[in-house]
N, C-alpha and C positions, 0 to 999 in steps of 0.2 A: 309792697309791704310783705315780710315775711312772717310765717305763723307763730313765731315768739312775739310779735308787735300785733298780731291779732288776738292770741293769749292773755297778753296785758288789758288790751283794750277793753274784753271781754269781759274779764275781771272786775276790771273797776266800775264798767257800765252797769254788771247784775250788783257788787257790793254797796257800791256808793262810798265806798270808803277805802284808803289806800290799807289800813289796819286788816279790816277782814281780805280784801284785794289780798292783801301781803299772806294770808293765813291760806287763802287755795292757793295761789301761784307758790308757797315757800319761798317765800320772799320777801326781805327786807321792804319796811314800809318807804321808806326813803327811796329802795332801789322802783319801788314802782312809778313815784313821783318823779323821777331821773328818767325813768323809759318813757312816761308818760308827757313829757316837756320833750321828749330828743323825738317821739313821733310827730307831735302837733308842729315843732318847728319844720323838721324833715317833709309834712304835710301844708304845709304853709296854713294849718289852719287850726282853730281854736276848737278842740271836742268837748271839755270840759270846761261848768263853771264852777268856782271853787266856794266855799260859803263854811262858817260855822258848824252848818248844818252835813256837810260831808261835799263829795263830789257830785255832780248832776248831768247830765247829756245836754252838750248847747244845742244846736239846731242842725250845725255839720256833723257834730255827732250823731246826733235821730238819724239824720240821713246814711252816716257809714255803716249805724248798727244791722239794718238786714243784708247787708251785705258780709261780712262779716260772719254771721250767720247763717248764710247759705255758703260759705265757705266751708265754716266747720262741719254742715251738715255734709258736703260732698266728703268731709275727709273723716266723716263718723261712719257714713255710706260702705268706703272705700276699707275702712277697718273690720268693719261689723263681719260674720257669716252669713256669706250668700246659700246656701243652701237652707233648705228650710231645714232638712232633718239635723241639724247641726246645734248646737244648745248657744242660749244666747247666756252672754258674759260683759263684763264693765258694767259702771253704773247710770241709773239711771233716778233720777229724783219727780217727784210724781208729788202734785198738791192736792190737798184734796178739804172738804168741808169738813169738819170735827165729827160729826154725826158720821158721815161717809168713812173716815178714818180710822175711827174706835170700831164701828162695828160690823163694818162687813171688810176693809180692804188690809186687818191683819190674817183674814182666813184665807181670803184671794192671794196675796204674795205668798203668803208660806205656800200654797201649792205651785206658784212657777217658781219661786226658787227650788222646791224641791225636785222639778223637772230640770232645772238651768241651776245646778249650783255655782257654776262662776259668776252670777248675774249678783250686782249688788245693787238693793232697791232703798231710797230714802224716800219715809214719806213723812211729806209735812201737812201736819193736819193743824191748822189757821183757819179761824170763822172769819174768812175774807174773799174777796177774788185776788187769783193769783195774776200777777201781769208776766204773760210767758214773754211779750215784746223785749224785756227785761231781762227773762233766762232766767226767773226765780225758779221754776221747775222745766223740767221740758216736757213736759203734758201735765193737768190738770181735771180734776170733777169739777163741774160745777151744777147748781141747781137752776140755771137757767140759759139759752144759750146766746153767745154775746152777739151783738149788730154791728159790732164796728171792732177793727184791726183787721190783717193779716193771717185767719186763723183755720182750720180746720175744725169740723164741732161736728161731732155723730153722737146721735141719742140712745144712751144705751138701753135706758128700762127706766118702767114708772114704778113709783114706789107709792105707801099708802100712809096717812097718819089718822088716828083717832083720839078721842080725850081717853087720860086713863089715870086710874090711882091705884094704891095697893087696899086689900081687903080689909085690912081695920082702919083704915082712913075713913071707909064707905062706910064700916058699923058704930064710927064713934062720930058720924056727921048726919043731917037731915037728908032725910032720902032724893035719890037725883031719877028721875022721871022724864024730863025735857031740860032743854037748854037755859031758859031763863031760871029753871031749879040754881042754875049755878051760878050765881048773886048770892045765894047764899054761902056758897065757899069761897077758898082762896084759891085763884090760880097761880099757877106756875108758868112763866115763857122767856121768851127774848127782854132785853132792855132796851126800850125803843127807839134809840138815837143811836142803836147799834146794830141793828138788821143791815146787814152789809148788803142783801137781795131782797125785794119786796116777794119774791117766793115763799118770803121766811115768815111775813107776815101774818099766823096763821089766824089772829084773833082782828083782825081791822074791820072784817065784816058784820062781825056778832056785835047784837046787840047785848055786852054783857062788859061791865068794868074793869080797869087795865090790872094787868097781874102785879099782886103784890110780890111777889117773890122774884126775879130775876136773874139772869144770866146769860153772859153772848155766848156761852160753850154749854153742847147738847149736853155732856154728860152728868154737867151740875145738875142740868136743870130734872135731868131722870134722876139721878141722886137722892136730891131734894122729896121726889115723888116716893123715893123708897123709904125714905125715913119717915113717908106723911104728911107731908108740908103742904100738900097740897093736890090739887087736880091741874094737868098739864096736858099738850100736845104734844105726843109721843108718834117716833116712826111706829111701825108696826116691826121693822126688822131689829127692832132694840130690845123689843120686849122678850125675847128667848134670852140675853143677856142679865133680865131682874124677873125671873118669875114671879116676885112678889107683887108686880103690877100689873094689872089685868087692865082690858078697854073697858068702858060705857058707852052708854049712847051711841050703842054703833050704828041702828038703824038712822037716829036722828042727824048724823054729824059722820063726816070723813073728807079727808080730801087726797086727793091724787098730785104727786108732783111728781117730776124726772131728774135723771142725771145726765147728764153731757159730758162726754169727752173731748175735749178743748186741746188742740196741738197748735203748734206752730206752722203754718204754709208750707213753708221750705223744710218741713221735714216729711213731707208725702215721701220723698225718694227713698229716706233712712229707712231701711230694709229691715236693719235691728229695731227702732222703736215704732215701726209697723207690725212687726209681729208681735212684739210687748202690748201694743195698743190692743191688740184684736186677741192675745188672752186674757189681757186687765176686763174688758169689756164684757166680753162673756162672762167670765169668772163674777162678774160682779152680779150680771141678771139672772145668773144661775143661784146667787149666794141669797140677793134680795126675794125671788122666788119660791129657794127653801125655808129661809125666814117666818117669812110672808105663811105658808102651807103651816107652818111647824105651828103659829098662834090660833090658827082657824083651829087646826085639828084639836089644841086642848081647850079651846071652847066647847068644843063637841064633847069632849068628853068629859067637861065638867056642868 
């Protein structure tokens, strides 16, 4: 098999689709359904089934996919700068959680791009897991780390959340003292047949009624908290982003969760997205740590 038939292949396995398939390779949708039938016969074997719903990986497909994949990865290897002092360059697409996304990994990129300006970074910020088996990113955050695939996963830093609202939420509502005080407000969180990670779950254990207000994306739902709508679980590193919304009940309530950096196996060797991994990484517990500092200190000082 030559790497224009591993190209195609690739394509269609991360797209699902010969349309988008056709939109990375530049390439007519018809020509990839053409490549893609002159492999599988040339293969004697059936990689794709085909459905309404788009393309899908039969079972000799699952099978060819990591190989395939540690192909590209030796010839991504093989492209990359082997020196370290050497800037890294090409793209690289990077998944990440909404929360994670919005508020610490556009400050984290802007500073390795502006060390590696030929590096081009996409990141997709989906309240989902990413299936890197797939190639949807080629590394990923996640907030828990996975037990099963092919995967590499290093914990980069723990992060914090607490309940918070903005100041006139607190002055035009019954005063909040303990936890059960908050039955008498409204909360703010997830929708619950949309928690993609039971990480996310931050209300399951309270004893307190499910939130009225909802949204699967962090950002509504601090939104929401800025216009008042309510009292929510807030990271701590989001809150330098809305000053107008301060913690409560910090003594009584907080919890600690992590982020994981999730790679693909067969990419330990890539030179290039090993050193991407190991400034994303840093850059991120260093950004969460400033964060984190920046809320305590104007507690103090207020």
């Amino acid at each position: 098999m030559d790497w224009d038939d591993m190209r195609v292949f690739l394509a269609l396995a991360r797209a699902e689709s010969l349309g988008r398939a056709g939109q990375v390779l530049k390439m007519d949708p018809a020509t990839v359904g053409r490549r893609i039938a002159r492999l599988e016969a040339r293969l004697g074997r059936r990689l794709f089934q085909r459905s309404h719903q788009g393309y899908a990986l039969t079972e000799d497909g699952v099978r060819l996919l990591p190989h395939i994949e540690a192909a590209q990865a030796h010839l991504r290897a093989a492209e990359a700068p082997g020196e370290i002092g050497q800037g890294l360059s090409g793209q690289i697409r990077l998944g990440a959680p909404d929360g994670c996304a919005n508020y610490l990994l556009p400050q984290v990129i802007a500073q390795i791009c502006a060390a590696h300006p030929a590096l081009e970074v996409q990141i997709v910020a989906l309240p989902r897991v990413f299936n890197l088996s797939r190639r949807e990113a080629d590394m990923a955050i996640g907030v828990s780390a996975p037990q099963a695939g092919r995967l590499d996963v290093r914990k980069i830093t723990e992060y914090h959340l607490h309940f918070a609202a903005t100041r006139s939420y607190l002055d035009r509502h019954p005063p909040i003292q303990t936890l059960s005080d908050l039955r008498a407000h409204r909360l703010v969180g997830y929708i619950p047949d949309m928690i993609f990670d039971s990480e996310l779950d931050y209300l399951a254990r309270l004893d307190l009624p499910a939130a009225q207000l909802t949204s699967n994306a962090v950002p509504v739902q601090l939104n929401l908290l800025r216009h008042g709508a309510g009292i929510g679980v807030v990271h701590d590193f989001a809150l330098p982003h809305a000053p107008d919304v301060q913690r409560i009940l910090v003594e009584q309530f907080h919890l600690t969760r992590a982020f994981y950096l999730i790679r693909h196996a067969d990419d330990r060797r890539n030179t290039r997205l090993a050193r991407f991994a190991e400034a994303l990484a840093q850059g991120v517990a260093q950004q969460v740590a400033r964060l984190e500092q920046a809320v305590r200190d104007e507690e103090v000082q207020c």
